[in-house]
N, C-alpha and C positions, 0 to 999 in steps of 0.2 A: 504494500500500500504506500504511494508516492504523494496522497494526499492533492492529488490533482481532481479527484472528484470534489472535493469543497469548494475550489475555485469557481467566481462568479466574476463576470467584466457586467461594465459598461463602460459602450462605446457610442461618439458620435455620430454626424452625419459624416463627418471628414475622416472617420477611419481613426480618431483619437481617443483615447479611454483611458481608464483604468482597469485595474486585475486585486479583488480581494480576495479576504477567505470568505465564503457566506456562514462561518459558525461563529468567526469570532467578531467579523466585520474588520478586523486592520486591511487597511493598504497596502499590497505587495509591492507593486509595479507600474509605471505608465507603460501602454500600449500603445503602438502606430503602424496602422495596418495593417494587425497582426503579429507583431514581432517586440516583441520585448525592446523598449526605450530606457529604461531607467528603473533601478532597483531600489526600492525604498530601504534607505540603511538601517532604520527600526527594525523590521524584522532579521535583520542580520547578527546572529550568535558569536559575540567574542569582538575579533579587532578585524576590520575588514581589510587595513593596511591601503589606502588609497587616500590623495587627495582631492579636495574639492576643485573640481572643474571650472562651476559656474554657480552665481546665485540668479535666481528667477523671483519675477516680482518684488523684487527692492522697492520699487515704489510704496508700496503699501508693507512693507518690514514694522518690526516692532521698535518703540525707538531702544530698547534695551538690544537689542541682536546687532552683536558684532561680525563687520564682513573682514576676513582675513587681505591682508595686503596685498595686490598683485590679481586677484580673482575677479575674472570676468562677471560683470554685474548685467542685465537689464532691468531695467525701469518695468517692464510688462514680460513678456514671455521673449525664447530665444525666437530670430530671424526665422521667418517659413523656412528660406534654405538650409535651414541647421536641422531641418523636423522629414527632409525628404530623403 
């Protein structure tokens, strides 16, 4: 049992979504297209050993949330070309 039956998406009109568990409700993943986009580091067990790429939606950040130096910011989401 690989626990892929509890997984439940939604997706857009544009092929964009999300991917949960339906028992516990967390957030696993964003979807595009089909294909796995992005791995939510919550549910990830122990040190994942990676850095941050980018922050999304800085516009509306908390003012307490610190963005690390050097890391790609947008104001709203990344460029369509970065989503294709």
């Amino acid at each position: 049992m690989t626990g892929k039956e509890s997984l439940s998406s939604y997706v857009g009109k544009q092929g964009y979504g999300l991917q949960f568990c339906s028992i516990c409700g967390s957030t696993l993943c964003t979807i595009n297209k089909g294909e796995i986009y992005q791995v939510t580091l919550g549910c990830i067990n122990g040190n994942p050993d990676i850095e941050i790429g980018m922050h999304i939606f800085v516009g509306s950040k908390a003012s307490w949330e610190i963005i690390p130096h050097g890391v790609l910011q947008y104001r709203e989401g990344p460029d369509k070309e970065y989503l294709t």
